[in-house]
C-alpha positions, 0 to 999 in steps of 0.5 A: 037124530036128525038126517045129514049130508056131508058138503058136495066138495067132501073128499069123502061124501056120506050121508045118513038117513033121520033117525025114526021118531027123533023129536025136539024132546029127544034132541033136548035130552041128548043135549041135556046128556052131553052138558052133563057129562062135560060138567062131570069130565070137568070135575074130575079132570079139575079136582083138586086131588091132581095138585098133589101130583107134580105136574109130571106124575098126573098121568101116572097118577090117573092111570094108576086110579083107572086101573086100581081094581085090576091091581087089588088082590083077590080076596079069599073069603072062606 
């Protein structure tokens, strides 16, 4: 990444030094990167799965989804 500095007047300066070998290439893939990952937040967070919900069940709902596998039961293969 490329180096920075925080404004003089910051209420906390701090600095960091430029990455080693960072490049344009890298820097348009990390940009490519995040595009990406807001497209796919913005596919789940959208999905029309969520009008299902009432409006005050959507959290429950996402929780519930995020945490599925730590309620399944263990399976018991013989």
């Amino acid at each position: 990444m490329d180096a920075w500095e925080t404004h003089e007047n910051s209420w906390r300066p701090a600095s960091r030094p430029a990455s080693p070998d960072w490049d344009p290439e890298d820097a348009a893939e990390i940009a490519r990167l995040r595009a990406r990952e807001l497209e796919l937040a913005e596919a789940l967070v959208y999905h029309r799965y969520w009008t299902e919900f009432a409006p005050g069940d959507v959290q429950a709902a996402r929780d519930a989804l995020k945490h599925h596998r730590e309620q399944e039961p263990a399976s018991t293969a013989s």
